[in-house]
MARBA-3410 file (N, C-alpha, C, O; in Angstrom, 1 decimal):
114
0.8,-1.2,0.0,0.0,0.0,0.0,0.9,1.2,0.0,2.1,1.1,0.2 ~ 0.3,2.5,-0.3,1.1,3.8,-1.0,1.1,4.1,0.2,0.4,3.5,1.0 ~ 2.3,5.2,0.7,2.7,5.8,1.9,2.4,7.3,2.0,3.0,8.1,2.8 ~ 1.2,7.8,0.9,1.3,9.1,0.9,0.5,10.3,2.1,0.3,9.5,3.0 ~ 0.3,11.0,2.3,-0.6,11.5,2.9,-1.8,11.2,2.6,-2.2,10.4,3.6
-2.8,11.3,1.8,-4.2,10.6,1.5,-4.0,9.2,2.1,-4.5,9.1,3.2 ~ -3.4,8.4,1.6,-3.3,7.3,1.9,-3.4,6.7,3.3,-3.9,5.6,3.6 ~ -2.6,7.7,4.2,-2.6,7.4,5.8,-3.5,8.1,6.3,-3.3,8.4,7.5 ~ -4.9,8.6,5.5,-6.1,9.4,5.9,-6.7,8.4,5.5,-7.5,8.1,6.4 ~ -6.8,7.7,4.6,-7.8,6.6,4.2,-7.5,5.3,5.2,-8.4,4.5,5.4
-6.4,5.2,5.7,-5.9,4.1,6.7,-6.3,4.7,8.1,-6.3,3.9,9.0 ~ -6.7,6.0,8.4,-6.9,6.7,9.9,-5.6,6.4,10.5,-5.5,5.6,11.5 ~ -4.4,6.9,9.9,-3.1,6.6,10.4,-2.8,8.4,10.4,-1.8,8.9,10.8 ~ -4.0,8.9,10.0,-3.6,10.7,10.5,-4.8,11.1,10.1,-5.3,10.9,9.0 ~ -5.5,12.0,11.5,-7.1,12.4,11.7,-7.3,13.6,10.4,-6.6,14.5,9.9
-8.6,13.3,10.2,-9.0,14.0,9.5,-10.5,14.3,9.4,-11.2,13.4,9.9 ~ -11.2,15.3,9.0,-12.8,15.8,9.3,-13.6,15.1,8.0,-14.0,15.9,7.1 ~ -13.7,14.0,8.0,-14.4,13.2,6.8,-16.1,13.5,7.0,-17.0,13.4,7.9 ~ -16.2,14.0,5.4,-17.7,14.2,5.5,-18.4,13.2,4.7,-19.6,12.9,4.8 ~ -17.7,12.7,3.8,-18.3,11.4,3.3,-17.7,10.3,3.0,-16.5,10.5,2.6
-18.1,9.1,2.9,-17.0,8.1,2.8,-17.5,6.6,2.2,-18.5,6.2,2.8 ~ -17.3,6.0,1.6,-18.3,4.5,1.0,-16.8,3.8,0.6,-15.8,4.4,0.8 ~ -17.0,2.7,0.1,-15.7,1.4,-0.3,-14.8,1.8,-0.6,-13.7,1.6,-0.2 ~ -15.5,3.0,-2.1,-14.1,3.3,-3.2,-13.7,5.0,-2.8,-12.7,5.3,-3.3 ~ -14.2,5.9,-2.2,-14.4,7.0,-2.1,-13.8,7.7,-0.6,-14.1,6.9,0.4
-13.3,8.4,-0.3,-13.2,9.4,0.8,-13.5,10.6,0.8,-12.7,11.2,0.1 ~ -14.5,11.5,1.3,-14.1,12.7,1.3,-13.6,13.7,2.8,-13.7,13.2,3.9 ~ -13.1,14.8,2.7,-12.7,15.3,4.0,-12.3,16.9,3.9,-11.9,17.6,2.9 ~ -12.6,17.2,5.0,-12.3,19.0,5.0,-10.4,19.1,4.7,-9.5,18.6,5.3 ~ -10.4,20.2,3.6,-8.8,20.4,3.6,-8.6,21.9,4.9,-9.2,22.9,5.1
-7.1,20.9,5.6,-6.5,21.8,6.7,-6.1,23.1,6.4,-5.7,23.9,7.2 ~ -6.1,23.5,4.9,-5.4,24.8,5.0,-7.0,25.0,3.5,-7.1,24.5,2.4 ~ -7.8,25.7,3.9,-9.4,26.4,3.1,-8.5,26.9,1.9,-7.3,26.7,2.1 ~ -8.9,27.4,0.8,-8.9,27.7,0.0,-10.3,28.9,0.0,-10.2,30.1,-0.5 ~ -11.5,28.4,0.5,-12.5,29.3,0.4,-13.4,28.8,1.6,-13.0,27.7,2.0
-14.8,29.4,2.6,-14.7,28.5,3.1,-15.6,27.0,3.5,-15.9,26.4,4.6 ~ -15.9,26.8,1.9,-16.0,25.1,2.5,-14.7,24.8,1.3,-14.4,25.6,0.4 ~ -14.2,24.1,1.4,-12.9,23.3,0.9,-12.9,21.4,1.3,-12.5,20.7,2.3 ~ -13.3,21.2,0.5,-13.6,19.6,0.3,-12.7,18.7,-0.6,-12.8,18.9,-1.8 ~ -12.0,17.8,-0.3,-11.1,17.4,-0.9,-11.4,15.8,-1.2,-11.1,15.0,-0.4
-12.2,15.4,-2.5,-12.8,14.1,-2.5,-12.1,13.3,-3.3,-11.9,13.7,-4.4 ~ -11.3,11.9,-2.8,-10.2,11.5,-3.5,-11.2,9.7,-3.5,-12.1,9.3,-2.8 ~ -10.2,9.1,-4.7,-10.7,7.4,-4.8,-9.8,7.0,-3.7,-8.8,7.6,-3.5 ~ -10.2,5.9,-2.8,-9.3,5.0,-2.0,-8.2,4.4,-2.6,-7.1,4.3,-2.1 ~ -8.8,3.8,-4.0,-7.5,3.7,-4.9,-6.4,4.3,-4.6,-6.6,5.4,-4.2
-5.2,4.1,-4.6,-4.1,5.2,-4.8,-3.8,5.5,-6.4,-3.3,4.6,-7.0 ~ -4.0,6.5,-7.0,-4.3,6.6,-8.7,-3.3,8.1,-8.1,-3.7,8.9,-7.3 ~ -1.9,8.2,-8.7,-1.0,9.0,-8.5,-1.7,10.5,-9.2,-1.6,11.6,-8.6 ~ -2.3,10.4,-10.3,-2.3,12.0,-11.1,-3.6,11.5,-11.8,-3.8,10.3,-11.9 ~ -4.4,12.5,-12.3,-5.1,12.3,-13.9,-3.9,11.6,-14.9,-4.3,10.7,-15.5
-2.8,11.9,-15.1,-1.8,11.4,-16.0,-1.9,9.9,-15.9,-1.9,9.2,-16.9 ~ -2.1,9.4,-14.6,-2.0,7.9,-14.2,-3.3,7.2,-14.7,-3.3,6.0,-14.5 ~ -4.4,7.7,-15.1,-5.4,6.6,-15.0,-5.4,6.3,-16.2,-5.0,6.9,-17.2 ~ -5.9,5.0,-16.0,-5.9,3.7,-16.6,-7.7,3.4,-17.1,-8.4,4.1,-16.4 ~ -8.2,2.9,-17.8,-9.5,2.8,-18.5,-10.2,2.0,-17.0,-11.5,2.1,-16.9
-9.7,1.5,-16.4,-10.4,1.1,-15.7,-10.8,1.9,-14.6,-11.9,1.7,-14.1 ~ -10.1,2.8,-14.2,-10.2,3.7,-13.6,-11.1,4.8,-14.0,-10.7,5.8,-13.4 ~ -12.0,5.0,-14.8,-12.9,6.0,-15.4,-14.0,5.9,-14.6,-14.5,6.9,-14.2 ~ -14.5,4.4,-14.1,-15.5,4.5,-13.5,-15.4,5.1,-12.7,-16.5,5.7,-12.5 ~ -14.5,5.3,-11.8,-14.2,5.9,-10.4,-14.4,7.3,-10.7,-14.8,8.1,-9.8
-14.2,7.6,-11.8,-13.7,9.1,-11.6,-15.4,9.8,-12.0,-15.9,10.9,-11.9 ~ -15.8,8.6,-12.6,-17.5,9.2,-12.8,-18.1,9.5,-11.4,-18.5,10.6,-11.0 ~ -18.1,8.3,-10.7,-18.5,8.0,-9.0,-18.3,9.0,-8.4,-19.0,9.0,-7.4 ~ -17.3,10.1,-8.5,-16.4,10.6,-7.3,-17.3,11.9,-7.9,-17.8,12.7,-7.0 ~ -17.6,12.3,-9.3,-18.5,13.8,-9.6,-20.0,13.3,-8.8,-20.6,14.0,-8.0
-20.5,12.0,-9.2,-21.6,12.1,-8.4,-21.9,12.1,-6.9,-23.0,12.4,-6.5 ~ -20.9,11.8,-6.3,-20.3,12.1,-4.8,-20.5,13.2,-4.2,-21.1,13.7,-3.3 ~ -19.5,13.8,-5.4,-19.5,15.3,-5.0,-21.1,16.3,-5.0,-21.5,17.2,-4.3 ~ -21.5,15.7,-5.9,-23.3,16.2,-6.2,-24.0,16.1,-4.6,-24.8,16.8,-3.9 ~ -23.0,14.9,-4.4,-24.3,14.9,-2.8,-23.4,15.5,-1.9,-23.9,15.9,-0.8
-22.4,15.6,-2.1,-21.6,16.7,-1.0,-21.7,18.1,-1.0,-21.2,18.7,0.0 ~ -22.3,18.8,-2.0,-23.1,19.8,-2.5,-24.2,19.9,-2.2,-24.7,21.0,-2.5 ~ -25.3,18.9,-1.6,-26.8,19.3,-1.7,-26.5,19.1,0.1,-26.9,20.0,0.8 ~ -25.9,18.1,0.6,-25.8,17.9,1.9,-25.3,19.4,2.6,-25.8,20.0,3.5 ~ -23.8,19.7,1.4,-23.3,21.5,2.4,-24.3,22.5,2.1,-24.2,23.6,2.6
-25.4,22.2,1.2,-26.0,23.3,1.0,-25.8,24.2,-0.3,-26.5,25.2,-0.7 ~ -25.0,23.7,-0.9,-24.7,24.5,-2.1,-24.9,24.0,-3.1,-24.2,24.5,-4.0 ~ -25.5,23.3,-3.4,-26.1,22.5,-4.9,-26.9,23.6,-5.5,-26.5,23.9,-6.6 ~ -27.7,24.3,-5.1,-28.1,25.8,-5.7,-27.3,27.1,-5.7,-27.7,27.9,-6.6 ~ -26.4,27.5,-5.2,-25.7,28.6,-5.5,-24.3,27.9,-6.3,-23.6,28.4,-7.2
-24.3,27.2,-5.9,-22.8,26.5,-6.8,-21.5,26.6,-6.3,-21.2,27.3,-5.4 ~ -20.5,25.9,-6.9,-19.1,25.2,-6.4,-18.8,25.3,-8.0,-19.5,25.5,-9.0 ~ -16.8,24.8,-7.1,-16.2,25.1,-8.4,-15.4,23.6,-7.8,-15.0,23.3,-6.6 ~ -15.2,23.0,-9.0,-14.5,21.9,-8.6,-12.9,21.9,-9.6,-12.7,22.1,-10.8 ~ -11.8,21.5,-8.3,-10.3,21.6,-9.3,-9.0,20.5,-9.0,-8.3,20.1,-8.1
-9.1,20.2,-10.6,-8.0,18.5,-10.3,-6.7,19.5,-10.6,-6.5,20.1,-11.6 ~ -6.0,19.5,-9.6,-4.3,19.6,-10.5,-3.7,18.4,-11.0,-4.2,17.4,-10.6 ~ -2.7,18.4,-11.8,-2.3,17.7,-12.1,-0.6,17.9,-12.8,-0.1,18.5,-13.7 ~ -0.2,17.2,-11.9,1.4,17.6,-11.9,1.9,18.8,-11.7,1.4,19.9,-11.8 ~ 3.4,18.5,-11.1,3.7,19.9,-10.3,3.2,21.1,-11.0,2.4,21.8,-10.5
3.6,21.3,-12.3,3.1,22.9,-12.7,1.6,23.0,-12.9,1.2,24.1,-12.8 ~ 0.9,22.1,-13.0,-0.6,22.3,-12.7,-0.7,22.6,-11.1,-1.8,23.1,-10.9 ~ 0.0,22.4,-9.6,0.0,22.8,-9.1,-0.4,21.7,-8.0,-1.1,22.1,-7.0 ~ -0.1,20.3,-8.3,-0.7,19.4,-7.6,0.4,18.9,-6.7,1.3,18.1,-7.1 ~ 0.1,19.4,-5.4,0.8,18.7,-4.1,1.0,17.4,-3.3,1.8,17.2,-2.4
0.0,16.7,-3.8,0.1,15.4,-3.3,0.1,14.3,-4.5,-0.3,14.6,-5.6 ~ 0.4,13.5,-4.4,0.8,12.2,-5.6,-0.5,11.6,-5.1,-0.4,10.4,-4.9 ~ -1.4,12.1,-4.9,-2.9,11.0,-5.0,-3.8,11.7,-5.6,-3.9,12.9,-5.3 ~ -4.6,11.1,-6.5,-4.9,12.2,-7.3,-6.6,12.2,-6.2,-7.1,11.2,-5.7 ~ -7.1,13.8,-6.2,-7.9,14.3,-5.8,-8.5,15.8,-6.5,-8.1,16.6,-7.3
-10.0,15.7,-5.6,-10.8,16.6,-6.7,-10.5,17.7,-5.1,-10.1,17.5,-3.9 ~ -10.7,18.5,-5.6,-10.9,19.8,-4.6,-12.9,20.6,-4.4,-13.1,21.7,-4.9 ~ -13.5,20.1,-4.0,-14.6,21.2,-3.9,-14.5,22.1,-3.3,-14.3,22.0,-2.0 ~ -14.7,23.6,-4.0,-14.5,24.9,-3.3,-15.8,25.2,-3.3,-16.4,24.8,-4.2 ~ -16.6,26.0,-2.3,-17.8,26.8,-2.1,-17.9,27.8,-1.0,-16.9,28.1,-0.3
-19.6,28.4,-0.9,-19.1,29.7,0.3,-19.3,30.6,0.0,-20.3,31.2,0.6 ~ -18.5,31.4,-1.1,-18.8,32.4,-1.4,-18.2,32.9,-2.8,-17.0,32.6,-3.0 ~ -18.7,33.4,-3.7,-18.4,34.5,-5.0,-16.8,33.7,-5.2,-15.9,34.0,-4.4 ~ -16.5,32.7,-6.5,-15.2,32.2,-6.5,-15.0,33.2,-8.0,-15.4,33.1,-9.2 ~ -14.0,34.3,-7.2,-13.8,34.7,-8.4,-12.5,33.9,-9.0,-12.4,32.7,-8.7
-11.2,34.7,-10.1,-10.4,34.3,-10.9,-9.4,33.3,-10.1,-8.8,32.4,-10.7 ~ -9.3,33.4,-8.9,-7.8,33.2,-8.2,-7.9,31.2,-8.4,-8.9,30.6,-8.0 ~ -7.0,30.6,-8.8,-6.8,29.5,-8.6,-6.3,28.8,-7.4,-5.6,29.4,-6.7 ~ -6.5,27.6,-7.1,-5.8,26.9,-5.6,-4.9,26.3,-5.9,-4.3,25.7,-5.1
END
């Protein structure tokens, strides 16, 4: 098994504020906001980048937008709206080697990227 940070959040080997969670899915509040709800919904899989997935891995990444749908109606924001953001590799700006979605909501997201 991967040693990454997600990874030892999916293992409860480092606490984290999980708001939703099923077999293939985790999600959980990120420690440093971006805006302020900041939701970081990743596959249990360990799938390193968007670069890394594999055809089998599509299904997951369908599962994880509909996830996110209910992590939006549950925070309240399925009507004013979220912005959802994958990095992907260092210059896309992606910090962790597991690949994860970011939901941002809250308030007015203007231009600024995370």
């Amino acid at each position: 098994m991967e040693d990454c940070i997600f990874c030892k959040i999916i293992r409860r080997e480092i606490p984290s504020e999980i708001v939703y969670e099923d077999n293939d899915i985790i999600a959980f509040k990120d420690i440093q906001p971006a805006a302020p709800i900041h939701i970081l919904v990743i596959p249990k899989k360990h799938i390193p980048s968007l670069v890394e997935l594999t055809k089998e891995d599509e299904t997951i990444v369908g599962k994880i937008y509909g996830v996110i749908n209910h992590i939006a109606k549950e925070q309240g924001i399925l009507e004013k709206g979220y912005r959802v953001i994958v990095n992907c590799g260092k210059d896309g700006g992606q910090e962790v080697g597991h690949l994860h979605f970011h939901l941002l909501a809250g308030r007015k997201l203007g231009e600024k990227i995370v």
